[in-house]
N, CA, C and O of each residue as an XYZ file, in Angstrom:
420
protein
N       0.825     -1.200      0.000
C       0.000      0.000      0.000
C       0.860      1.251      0.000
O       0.418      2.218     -0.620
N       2.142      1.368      0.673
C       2.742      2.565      1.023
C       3.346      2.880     -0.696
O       3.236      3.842     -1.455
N       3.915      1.722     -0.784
C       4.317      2.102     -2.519
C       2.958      2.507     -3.743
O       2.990      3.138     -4.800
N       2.055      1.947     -3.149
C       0.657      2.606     -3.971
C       0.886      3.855     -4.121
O       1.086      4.322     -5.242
N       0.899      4.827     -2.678
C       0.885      5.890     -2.568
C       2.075      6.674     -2.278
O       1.995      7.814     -1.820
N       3.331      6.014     -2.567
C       4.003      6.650     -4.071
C       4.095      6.697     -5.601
O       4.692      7.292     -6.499
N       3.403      5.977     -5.452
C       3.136      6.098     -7.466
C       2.117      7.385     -7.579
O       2.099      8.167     -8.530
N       1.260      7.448     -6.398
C      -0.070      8.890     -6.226
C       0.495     10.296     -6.664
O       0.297     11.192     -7.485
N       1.433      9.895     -5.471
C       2.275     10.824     -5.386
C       3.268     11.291     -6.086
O       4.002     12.068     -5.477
N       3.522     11.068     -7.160
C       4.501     11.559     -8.186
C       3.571     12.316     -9.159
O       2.484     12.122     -9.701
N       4.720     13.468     -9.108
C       4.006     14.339    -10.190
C       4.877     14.589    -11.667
O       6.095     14.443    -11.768
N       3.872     15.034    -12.871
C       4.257     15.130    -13.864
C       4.685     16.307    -14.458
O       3.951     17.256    -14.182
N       5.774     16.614    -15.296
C       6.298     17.685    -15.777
C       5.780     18.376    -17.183
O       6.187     17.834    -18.211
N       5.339     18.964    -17.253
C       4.809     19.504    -18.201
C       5.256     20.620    -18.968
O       5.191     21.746    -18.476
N       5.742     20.421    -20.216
C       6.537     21.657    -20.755
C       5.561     22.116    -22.338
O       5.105     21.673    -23.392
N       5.693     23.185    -21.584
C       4.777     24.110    -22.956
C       5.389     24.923    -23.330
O       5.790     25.883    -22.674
N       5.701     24.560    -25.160
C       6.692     25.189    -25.570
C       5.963     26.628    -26.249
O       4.755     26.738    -26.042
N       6.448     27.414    -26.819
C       6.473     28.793    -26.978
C       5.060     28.837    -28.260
O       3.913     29.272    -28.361
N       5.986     28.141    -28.987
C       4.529     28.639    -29.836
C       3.265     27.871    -29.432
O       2.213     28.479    -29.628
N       3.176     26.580    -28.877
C       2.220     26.285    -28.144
C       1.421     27.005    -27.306
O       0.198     26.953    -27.437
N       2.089     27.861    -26.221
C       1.312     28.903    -25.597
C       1.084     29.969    -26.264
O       0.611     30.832    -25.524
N       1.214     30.339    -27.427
C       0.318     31.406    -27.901
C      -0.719     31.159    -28.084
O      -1.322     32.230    -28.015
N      -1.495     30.267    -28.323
C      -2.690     29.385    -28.583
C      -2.943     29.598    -29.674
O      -2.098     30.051    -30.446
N      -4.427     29.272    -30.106
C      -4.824     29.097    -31.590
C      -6.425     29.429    -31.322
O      -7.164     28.881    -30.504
N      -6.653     30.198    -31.998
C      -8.239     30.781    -31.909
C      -9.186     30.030    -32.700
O      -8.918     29.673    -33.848
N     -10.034     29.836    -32.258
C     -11.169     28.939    -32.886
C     -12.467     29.607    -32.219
O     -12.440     30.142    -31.110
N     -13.767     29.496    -33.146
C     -14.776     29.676    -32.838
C     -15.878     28.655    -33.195
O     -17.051     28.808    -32.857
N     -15.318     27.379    -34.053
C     -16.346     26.371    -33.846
C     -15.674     25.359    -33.332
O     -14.453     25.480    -33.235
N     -16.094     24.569    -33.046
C     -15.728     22.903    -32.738
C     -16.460     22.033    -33.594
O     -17.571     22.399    -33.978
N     -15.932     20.777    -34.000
C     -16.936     20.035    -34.860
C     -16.520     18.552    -34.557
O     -15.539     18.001    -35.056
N     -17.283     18.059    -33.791
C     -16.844     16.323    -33.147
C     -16.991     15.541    -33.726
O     -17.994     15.666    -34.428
N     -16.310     14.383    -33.887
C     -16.832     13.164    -34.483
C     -16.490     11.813    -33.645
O     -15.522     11.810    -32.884
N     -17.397     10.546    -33.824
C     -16.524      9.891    -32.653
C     -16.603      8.346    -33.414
O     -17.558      7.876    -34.033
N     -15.491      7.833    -33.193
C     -15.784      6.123    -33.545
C     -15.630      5.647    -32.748
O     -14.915      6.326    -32.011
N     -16.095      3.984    -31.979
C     -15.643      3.235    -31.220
C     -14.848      3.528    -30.789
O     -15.103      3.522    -29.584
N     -13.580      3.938    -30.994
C     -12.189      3.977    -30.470
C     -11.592      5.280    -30.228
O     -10.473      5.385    -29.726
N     -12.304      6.274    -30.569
C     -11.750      7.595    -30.657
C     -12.726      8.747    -30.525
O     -13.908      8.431    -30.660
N     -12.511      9.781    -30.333
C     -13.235     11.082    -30.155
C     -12.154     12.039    -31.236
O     -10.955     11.759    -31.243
N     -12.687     13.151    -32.112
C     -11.885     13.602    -32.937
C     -12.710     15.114    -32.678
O     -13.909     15.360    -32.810
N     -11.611     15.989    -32.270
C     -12.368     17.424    -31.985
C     -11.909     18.075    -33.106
O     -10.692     17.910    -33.193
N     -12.312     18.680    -33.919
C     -11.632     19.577    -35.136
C     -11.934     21.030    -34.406
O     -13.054     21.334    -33.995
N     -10.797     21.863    -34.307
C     -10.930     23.029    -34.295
C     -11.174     24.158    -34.885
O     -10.061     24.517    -35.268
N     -12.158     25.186    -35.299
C     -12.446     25.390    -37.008
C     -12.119     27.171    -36.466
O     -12.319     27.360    -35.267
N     -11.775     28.067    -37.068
C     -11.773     29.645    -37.684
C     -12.538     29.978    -38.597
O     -12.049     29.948    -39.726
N     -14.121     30.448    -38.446
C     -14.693     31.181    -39.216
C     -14.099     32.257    -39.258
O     -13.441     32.633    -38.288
N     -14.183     32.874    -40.213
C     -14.252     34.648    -40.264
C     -15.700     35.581    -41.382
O     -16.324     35.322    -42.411
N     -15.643     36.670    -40.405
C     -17.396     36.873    -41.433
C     -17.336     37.240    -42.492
O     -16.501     38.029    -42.934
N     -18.317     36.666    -43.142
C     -18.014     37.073    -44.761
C     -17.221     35.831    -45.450
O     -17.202     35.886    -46.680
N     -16.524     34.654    -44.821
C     -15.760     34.292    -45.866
C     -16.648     32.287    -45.798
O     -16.789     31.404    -44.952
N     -16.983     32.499    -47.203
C     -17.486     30.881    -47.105
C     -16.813     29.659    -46.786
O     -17.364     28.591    -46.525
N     -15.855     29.838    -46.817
C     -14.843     28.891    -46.586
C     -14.105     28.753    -44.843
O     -13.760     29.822    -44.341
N     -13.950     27.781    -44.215
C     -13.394     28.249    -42.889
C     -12.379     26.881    -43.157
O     -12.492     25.950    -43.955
N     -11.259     27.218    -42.042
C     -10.152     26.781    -42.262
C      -9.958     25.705    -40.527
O     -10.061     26.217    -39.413
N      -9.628     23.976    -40.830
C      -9.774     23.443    -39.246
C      -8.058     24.016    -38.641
O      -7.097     23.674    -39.330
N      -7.834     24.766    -37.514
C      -6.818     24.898    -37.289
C      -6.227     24.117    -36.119
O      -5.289     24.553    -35.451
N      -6.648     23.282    -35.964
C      -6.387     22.126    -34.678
C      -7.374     21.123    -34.558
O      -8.594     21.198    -34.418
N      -6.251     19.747    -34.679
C      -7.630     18.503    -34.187
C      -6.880     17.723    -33.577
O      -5.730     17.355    -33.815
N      -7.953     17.360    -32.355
C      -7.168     16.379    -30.893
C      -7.928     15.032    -31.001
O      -9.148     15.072    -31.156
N      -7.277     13.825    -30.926
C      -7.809     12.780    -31.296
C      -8.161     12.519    -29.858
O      -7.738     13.564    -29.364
N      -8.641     11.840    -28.875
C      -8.933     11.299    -27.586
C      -9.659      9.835    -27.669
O     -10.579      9.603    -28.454
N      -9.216      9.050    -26.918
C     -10.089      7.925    -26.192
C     -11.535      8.426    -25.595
O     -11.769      9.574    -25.217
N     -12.130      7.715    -25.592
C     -13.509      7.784    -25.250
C     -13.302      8.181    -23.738
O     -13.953      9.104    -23.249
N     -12.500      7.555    -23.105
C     -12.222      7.525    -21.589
C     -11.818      9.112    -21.451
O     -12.433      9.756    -20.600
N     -10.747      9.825    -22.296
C     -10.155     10.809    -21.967
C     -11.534     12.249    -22.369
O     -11.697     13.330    -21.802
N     -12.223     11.686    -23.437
C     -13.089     12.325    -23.799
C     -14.010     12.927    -22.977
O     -14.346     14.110    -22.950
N     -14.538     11.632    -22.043
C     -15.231     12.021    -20.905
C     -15.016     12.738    -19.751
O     -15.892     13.272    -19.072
N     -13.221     12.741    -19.436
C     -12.779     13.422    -18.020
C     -12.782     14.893    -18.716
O     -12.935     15.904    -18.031
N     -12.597     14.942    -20.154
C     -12.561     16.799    -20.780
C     -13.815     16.671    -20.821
O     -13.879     16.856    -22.036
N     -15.134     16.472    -20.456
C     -16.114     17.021    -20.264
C     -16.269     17.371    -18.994
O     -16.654     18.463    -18.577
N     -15.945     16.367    -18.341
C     -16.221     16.506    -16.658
C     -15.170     17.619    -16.358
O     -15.445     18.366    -15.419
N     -14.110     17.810    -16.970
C     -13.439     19.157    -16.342
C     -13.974     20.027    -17.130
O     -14.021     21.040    -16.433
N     -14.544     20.353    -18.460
C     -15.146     21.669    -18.801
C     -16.421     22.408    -18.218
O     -16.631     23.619    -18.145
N     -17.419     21.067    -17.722
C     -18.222     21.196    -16.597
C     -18.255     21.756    -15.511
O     -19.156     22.324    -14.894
N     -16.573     21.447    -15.183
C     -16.319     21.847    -13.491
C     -15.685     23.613    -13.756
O     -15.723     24.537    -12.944
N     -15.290     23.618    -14.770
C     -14.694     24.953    -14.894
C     -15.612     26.178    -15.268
O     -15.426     27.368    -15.012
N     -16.664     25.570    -15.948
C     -17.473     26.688    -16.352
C     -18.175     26.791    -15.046
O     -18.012     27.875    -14.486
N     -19.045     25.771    -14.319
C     -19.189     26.215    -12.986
C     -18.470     27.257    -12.285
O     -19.102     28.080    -11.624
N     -16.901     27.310    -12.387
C     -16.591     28.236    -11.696
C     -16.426     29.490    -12.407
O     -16.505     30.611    -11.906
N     -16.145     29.144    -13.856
C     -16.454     30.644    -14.500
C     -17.582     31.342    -13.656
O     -17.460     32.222    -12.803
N     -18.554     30.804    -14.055
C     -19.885     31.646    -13.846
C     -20.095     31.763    -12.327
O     -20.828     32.681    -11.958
N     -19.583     31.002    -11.445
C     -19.813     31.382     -9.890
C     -19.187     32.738     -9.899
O     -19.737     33.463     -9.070
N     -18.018     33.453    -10.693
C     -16.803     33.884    -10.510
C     -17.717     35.452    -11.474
O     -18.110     36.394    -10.785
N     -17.858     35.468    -12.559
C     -18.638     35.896    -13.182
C     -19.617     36.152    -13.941
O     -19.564     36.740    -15.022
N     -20.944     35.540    -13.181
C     -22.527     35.301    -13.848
C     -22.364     34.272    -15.151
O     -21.348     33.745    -15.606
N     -23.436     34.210    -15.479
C     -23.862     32.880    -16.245
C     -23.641     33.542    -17.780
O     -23.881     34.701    -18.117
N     -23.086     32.399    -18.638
C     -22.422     32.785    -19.839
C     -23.666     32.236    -20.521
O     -24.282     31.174    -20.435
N     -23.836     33.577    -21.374
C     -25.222     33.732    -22.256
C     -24.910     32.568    -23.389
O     -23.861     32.359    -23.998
N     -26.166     31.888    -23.463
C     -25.985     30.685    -24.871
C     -26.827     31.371    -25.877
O     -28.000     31.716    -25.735
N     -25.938     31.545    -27.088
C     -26.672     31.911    -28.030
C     -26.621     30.831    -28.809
O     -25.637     30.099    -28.911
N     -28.042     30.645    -29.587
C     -28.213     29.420    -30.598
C     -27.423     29.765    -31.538
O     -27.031     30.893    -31.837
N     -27.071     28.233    -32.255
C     -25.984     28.434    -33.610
C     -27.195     28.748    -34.665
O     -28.417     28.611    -34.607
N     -26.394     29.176    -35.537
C     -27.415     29.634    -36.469
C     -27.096     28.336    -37.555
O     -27.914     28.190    -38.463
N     -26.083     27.518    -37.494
C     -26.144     26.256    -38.138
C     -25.264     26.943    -39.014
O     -24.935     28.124    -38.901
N     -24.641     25.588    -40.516
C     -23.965     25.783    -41.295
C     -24.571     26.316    -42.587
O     -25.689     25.922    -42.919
N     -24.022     27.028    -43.198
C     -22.720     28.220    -43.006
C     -23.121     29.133    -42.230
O     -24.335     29.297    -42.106
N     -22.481     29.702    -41.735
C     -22.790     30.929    -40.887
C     -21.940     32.467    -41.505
O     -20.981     32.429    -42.276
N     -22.378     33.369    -41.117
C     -21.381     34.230    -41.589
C     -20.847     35.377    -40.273
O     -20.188     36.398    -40.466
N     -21.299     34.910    -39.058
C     -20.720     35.615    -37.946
C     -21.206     36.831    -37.976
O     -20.741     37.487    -37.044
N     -21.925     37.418    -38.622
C     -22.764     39.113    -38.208
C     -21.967     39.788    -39.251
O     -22.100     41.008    -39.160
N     -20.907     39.292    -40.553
C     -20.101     39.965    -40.961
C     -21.037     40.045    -42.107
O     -22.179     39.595    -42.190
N     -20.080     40.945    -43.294
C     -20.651     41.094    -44.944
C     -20.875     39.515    -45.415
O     -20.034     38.713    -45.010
N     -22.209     38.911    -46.435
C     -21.756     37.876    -47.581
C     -20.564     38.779    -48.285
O     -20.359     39.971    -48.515
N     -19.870     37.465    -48.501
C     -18.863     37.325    -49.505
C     -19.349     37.827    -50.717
O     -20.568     37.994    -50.710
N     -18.787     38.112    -51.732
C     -18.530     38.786    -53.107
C     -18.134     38.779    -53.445
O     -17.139     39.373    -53.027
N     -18.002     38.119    -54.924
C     -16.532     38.158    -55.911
C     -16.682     39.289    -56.734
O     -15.804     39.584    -57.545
């Protein structure tokens, strides 16, 4: 048991390299899932342009899939304890054009 709870007890190092922490902006998400996997595509609309570009996709286990819900759950809870309840606006579905100009050639 005592060696159990050193294996608990070890912690992991985590290095986040530079351009990693600048992050990457996204305003849709678009999931897909098979038996074996969860696939998040990260997408960049911009208004006005028909075309949007995926700029990040995280593959996950079903298992891992579920603890990033249960922590986005737990965090927005504290968002909103922290600062009021984050307004849901309905998607307006695909394509969207974000409140910007249609496109024009």
């Amino acid at each position: 048991m005592a060696e159990q709870q050193k294996k608990s007890n070890k912690q992991i190092n985590i290095e986040l390299g530079e351009e990693v922490a600048e992050g990457v902006y996204s305003n849709l998400a678009i999931i897909t899932h098979s038996n074996t996997e969860f696939i998040v595509d990260f997408v960049r609309m911009m208004p006005g342009v028909p075309k949007a570009k995926v700029k990040s996709r995280i593959v996950l286990t079903p298992q891992h899939a579920k603890r990033l819900m249960k922590a986005l759950k737990d965090n927005i809870a504290k968002y909103e304890s922290n600062h009021g309840p984050i307004k849901d606006i309905e998607s307006p579905g695909l394509p969207m054009n974000l409140g910007g100009p249609t496109a024009q050639a």
